[in-house]
SEROPA-506912 format. One record per residue: residue number from 1; residue in one letter; chain; x, y, z of N, C-alpha, C in turn. Coordinates in pm, whole numbers, plus 50000, padded with zeros to 5 digits. Atoms other than C-alpha are relative to their C-alpha. Last residue first. Layout:
! SEROPA-506912
zavex,lumba,vexba,nu,nv,nw,cau,cav,caw,cu,cv,cw
NUM,A,A,X,Y,Z,X,Y,Z,X,Y,Z
...
END
This chain:
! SEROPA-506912
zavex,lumba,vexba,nu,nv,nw,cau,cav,caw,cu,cv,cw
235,X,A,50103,50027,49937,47453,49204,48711,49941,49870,49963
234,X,A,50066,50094,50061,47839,49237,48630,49833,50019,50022
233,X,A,50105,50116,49946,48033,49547,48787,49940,49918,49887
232,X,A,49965,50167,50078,48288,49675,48613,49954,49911,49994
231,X,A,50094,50091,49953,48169,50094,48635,50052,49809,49910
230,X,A,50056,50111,50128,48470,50301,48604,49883,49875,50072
229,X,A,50077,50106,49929,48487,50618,48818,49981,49924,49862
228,X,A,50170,50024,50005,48728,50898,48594,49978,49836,50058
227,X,A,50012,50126,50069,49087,50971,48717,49807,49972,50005
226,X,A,50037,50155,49933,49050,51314,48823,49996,49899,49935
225,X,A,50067,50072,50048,49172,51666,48606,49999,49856,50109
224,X,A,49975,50050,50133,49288,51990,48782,49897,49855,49943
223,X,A,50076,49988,50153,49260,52069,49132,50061,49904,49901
222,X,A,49988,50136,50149,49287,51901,49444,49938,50086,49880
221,X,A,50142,50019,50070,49316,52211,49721,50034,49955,49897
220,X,A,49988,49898,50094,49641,52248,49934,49884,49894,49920
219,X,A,49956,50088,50052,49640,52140,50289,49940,50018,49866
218,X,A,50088,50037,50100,49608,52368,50561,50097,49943,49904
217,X,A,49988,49863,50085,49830,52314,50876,49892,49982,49878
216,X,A,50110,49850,49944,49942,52010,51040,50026,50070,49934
215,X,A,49984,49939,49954,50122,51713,50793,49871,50150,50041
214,X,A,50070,50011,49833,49936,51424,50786,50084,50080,50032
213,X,A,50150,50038,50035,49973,51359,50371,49959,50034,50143
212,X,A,50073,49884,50064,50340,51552,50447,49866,49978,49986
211,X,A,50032,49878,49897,50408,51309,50688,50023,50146,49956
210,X,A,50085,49972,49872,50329,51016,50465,50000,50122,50109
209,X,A,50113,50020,50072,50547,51062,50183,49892,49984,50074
208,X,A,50048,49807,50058,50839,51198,50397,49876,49997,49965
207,X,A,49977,49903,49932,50838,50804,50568,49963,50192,49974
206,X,A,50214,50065,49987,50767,50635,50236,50009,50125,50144
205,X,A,50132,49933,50115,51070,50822,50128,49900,49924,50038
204,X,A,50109,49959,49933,51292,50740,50476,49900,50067,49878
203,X,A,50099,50179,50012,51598,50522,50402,49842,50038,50014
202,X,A,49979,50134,50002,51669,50771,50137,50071,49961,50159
201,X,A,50080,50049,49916,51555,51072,50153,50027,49905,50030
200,X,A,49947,49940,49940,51808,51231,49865,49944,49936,50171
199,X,A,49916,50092,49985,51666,50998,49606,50080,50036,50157
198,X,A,49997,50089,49872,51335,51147,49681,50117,49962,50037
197,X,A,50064,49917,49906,51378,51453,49403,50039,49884,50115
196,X,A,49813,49859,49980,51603,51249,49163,49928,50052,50086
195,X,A,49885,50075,49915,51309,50955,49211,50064,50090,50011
194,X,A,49986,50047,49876,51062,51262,49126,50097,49889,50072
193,X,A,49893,49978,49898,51191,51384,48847,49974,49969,50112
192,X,A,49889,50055,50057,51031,51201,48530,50104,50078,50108
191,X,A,50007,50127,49953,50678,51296,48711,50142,49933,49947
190,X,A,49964,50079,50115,50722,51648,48661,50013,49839,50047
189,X,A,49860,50036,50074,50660,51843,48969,49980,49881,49909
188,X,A,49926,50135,50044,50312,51966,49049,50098,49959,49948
187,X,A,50088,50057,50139,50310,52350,49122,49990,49857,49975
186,X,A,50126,49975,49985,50445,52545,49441,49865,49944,49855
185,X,A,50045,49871,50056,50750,52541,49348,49887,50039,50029
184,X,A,49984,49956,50104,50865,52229,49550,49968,50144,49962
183,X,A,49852,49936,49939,50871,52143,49903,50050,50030,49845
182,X,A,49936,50001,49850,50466,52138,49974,50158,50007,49987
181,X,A,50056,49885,49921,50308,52208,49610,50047,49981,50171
180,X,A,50001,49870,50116,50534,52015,49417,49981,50088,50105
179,X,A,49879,49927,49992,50553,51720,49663,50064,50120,49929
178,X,A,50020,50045,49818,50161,51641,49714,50174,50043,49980
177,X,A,50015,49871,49978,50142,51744,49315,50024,50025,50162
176,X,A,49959,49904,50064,50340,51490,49181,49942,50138,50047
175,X,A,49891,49955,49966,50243,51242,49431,50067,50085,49937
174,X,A,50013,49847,49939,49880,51229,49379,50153,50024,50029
173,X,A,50054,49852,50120,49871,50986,49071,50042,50132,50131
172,X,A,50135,49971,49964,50137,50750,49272,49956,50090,49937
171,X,A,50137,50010,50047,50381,50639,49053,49890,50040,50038
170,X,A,49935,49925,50132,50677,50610,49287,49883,49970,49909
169,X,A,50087,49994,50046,50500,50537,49640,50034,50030,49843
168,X,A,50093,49886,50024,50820,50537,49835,49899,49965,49879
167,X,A,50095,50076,50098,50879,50192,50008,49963,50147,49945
166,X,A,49885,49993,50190,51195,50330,50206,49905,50010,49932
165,X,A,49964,49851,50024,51007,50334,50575,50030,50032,49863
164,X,A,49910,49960,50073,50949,49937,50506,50004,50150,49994
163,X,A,50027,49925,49914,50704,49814,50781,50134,50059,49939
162,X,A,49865,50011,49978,50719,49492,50589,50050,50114,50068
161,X,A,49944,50076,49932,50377,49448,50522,50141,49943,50063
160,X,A,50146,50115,49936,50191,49741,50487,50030,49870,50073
159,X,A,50010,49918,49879,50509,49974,50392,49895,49933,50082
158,X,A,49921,49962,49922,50651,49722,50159,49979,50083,50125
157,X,A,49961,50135,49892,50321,49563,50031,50102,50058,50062
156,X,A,50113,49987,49909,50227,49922,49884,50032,49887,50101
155,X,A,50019,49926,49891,50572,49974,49745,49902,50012,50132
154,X,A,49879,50027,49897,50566,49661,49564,50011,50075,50094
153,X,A,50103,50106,49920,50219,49790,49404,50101,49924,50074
152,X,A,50106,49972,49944,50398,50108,49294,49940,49899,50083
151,X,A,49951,49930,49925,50697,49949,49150,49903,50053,50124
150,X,A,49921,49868,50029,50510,49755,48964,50062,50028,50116
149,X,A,49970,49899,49841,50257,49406,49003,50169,50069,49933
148,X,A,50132,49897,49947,50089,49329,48669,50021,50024,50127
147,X,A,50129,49873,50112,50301,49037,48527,49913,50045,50066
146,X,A,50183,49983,49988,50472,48922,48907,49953,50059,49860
145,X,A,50022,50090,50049,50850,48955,48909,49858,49956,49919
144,X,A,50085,49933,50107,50750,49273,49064,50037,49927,49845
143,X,A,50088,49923,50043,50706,49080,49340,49964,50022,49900
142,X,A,50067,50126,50027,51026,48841,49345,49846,50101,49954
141,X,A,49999,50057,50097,51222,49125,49331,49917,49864,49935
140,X,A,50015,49873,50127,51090,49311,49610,50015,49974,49844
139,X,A,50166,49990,49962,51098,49014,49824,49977,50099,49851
138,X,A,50002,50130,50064,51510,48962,49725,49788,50021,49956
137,X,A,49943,50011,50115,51553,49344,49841,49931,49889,49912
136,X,A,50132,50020,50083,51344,49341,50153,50028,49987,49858
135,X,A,49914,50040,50125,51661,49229,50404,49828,50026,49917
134,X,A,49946,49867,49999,51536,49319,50777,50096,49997,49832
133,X,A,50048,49887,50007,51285,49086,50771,50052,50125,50034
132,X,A,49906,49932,50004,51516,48794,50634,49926,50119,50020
131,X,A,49859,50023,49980,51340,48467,50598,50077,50088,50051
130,X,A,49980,50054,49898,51003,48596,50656,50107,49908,50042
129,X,A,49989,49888,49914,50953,48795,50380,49982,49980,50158
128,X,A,49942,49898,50010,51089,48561,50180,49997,50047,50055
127,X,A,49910,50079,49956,50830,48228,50308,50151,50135,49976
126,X,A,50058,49943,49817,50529,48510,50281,50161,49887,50044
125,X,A,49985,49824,49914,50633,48569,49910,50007,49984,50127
124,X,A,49905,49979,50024,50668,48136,49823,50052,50174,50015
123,X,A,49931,50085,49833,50354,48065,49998,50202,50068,49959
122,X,A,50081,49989,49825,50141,48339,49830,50128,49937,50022
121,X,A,49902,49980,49895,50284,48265,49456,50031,50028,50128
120,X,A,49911,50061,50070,49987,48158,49292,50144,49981,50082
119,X,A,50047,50117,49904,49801,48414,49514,50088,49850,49929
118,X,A,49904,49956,49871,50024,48715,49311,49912,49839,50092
117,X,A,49857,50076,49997,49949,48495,48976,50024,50060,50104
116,X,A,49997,50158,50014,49515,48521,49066,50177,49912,50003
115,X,A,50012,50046,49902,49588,48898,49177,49978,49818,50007
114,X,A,49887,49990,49897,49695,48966,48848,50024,49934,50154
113,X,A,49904,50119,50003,49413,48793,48671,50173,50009,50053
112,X,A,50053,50101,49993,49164,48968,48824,50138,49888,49987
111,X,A,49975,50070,49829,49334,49276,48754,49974,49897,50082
110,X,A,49906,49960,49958,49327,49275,48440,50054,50010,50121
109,X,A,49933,50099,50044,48978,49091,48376,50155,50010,50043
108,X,A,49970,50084,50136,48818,49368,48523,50085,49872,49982
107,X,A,49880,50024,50022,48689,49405,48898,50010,49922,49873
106,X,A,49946,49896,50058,48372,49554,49001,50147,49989,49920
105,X,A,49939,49930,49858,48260,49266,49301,50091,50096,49899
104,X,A,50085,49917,49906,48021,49126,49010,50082,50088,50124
103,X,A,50087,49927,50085,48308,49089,48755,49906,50056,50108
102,X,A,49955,49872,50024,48507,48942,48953,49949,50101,49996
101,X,A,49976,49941,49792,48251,48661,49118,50122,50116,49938
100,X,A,50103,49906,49972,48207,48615,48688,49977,50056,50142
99,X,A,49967,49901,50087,48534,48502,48615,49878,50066,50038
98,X,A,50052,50009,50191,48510,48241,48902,50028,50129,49929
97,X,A,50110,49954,50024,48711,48259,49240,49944,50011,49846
96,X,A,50118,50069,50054,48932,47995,49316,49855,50071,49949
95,X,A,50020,50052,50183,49212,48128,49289,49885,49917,49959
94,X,A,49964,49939,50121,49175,48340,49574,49994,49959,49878
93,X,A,50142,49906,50051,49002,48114,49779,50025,50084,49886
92,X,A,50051,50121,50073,49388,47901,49766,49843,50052,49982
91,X,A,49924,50012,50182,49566,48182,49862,49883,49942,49883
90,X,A,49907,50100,50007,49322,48258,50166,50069,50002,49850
89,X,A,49996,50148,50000,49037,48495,50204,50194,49940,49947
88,X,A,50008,50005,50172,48992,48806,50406,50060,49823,49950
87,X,A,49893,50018,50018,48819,48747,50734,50090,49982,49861
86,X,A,49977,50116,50059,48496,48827,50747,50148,50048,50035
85,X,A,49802,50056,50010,48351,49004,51015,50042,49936,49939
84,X,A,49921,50020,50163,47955,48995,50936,50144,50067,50008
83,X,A,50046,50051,50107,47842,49000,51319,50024,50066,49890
82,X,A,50096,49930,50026,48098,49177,51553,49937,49870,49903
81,X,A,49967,49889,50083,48344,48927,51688,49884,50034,49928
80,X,A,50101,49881,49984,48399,48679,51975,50052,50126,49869
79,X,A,50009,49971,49884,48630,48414,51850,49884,50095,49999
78,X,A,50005,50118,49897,48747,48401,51503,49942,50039,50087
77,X,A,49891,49908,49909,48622,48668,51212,50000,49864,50100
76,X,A,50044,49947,49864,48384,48472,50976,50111,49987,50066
75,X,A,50084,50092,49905,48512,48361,50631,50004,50068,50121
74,X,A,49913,49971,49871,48627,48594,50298,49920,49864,50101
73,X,A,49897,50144,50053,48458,48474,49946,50111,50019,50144
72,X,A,50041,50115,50112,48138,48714,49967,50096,49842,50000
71,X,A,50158,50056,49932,48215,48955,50235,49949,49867,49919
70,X,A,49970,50027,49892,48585,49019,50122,49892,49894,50081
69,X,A,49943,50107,50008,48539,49018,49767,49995,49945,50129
68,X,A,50092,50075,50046,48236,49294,49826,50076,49813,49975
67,X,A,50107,49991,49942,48460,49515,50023,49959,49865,49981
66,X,A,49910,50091,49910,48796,49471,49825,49874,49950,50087
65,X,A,49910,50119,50029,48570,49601,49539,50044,49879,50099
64,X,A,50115,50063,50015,48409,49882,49716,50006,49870,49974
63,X,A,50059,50004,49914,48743,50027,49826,49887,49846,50005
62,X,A,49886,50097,50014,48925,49971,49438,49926,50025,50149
61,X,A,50044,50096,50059,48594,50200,49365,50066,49848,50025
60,X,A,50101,50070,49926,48637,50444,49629,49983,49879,49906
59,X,A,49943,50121,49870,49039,50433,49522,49824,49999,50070
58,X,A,50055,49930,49851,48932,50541,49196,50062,49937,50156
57,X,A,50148,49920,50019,49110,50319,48933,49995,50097,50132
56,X,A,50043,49896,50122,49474,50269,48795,49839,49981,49985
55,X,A,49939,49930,50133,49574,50027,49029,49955,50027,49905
54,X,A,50025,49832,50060,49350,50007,49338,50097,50036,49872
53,X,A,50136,49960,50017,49284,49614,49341,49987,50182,49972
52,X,A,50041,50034,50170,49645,49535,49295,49844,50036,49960
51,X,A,49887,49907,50136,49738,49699,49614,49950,49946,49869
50,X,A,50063,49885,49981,49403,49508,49812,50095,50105,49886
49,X,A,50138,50012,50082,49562,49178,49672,49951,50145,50017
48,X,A,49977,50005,50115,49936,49247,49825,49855,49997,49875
47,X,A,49964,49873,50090,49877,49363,50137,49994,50021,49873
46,X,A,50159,49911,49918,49661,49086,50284,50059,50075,49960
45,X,A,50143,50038,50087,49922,48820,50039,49899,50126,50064
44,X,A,49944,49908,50141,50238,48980,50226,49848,49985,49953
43,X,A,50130,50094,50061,50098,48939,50628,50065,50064,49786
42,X,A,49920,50115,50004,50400,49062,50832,49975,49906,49884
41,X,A,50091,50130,50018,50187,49309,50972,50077,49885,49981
40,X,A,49981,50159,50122,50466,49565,50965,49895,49884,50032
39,X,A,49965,50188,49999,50446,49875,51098,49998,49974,49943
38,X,A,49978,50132,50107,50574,50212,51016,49975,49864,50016
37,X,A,49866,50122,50031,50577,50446,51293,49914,49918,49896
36,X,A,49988,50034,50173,50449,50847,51347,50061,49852,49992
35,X,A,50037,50132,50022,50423,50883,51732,49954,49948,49877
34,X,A,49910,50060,49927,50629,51213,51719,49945,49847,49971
33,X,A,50039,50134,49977,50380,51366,51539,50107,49885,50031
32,X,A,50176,49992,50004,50400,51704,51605,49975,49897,50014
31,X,A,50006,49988,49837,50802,51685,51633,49832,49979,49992
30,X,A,49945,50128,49902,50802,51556,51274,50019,49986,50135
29,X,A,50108,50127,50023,50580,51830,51173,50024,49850,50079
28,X,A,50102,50007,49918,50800,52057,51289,49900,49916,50021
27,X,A,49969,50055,49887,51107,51926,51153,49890,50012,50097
26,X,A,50028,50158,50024,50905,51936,50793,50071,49960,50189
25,X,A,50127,50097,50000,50854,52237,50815,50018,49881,49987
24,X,A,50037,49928,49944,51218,52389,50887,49831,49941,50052
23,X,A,50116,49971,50002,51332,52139,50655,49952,50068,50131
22,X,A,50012,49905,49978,51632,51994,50747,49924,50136,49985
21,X,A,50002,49943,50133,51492,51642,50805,50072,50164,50060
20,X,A,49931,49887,49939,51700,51432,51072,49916,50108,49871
19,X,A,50059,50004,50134,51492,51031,51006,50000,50212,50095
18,X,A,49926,50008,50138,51664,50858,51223,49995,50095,49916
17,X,A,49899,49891,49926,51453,50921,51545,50134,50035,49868
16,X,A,50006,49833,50098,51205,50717,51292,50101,50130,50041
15,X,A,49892,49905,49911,51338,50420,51361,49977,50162,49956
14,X,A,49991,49920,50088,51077,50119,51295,50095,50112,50063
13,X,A,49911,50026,50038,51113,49781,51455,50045,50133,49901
12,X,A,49901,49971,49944,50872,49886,51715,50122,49938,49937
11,X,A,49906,49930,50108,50585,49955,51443,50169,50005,50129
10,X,A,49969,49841,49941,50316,49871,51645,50151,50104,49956
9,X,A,50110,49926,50047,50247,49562,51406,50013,50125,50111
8,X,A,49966,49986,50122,50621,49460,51486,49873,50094,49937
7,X,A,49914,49878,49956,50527,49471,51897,50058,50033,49806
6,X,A,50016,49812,50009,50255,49314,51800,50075,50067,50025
5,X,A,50010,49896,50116,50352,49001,51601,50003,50091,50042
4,X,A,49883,49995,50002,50442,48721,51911,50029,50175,49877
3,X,A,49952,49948,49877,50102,48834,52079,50133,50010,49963
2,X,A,50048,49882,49992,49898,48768,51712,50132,50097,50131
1,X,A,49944,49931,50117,50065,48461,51664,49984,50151,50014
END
């Protein structure tokens, strides 16, 4: 499985030669990192739980989280592999975890029970996005089908597991100021214009959205207000 996958997990279904910005900075960049690509894992469910775990907290906290689910309810790596390798867990682990194994690995009720209807539907996502992996439309709809998966958390499976260039991040907290201050005014742009901003990008907004986060050069200082650390844990 692994041998028939990698040329997809190395991103050789991706086209970035495509992708003509006229951007002065931005062509440079794109020469800089020439070896910029998009894989695809393939894997929806391993994209799809970790995305639901960072919505609308910290991302060390939605980190810690995936962490503690992993080690706890995951199973040992195959073959030769470091000691405590887990392997993340299965549809069917997923739903099986209690209200209180949430709770201790930081995770409210809300998300908990999102990720319980995205495993729910496991066989019927990974059977989509493996009918037609050059077709993400139908996938996409089935997703945000999903109470408690968005635009945002579709996007995350699209570039993770579908090696979807397109998947732009719409919602992200840092994307208002990450395109403000690099091809904007120099200020955070209005969050009710960014699609009209990206629309223009199109097949390549995940694409821009990443090689400004890794474009060379300095990189403009996080002010203003932070989503505050929520403590969910249980003891």
């Amino acid at each position: 499985e692994l041998i028939h996958g990698l040329p997809r997990l190395l991103g050789s279904e991706d086209d970035p030669d495509s992708f003509q910005p006229d951007d002065l900075r931005l062509r440079s960049a794109h020469r800089q990192l020439a070896g910029l690509r998009v894989p695809a894992t393939g894997r929806v469910l391993e994209a799809l739980v970790p995305a639901v775990l960072e919505q609308k907290v910290v991302g060390a906290d939605a980190f810690a989280a995936w962490r503690r689910l992993v080690v706890r309810y995951g199973e040992p790596a195959p073959g030769p592999a470091p000691a405590g390798m887990q392997v993340a867990p299965d549809a069917a682990t997923w739903l099986q975890i209690p209200t209180w194994g949430w709770h201790q690995a930081g995770v409210e009720q809300r998300r908990a029970t999102t990720v319980r209807a995205c495993a729910s539907y496991a066989a019927r996502l990974e059977a989509a996005a493996a009918r037609d992996p050059g077709d993400n439309d139908e996938l996409y709809r089935m997703l945000q089908a999903i109470p408690g998966v968005g635009v945002w958390t579709a996007a995350q499976v699209g570039h993770r597991a579908l090696g979807d260039a397109d998947a732009a991040p719409i919602g992200d907290y840092h994307l208002p100021a990450l395109l403000g201050r690099t091809l904007g005014n120099g200020r955070p742009m209005p969050e009710e214009e960014i699609i009209g901003f990206l629309e223009p990008w199109r097949p390549h907004r995940y694409r821009l959205v990443r090689l400004l986060m890794l474009m060379p050069g300095p990189h403009h200082e996080r002010r203003g207000p932070r989503m505050a650390r929520r403590n969910y844990r249980a003891f």
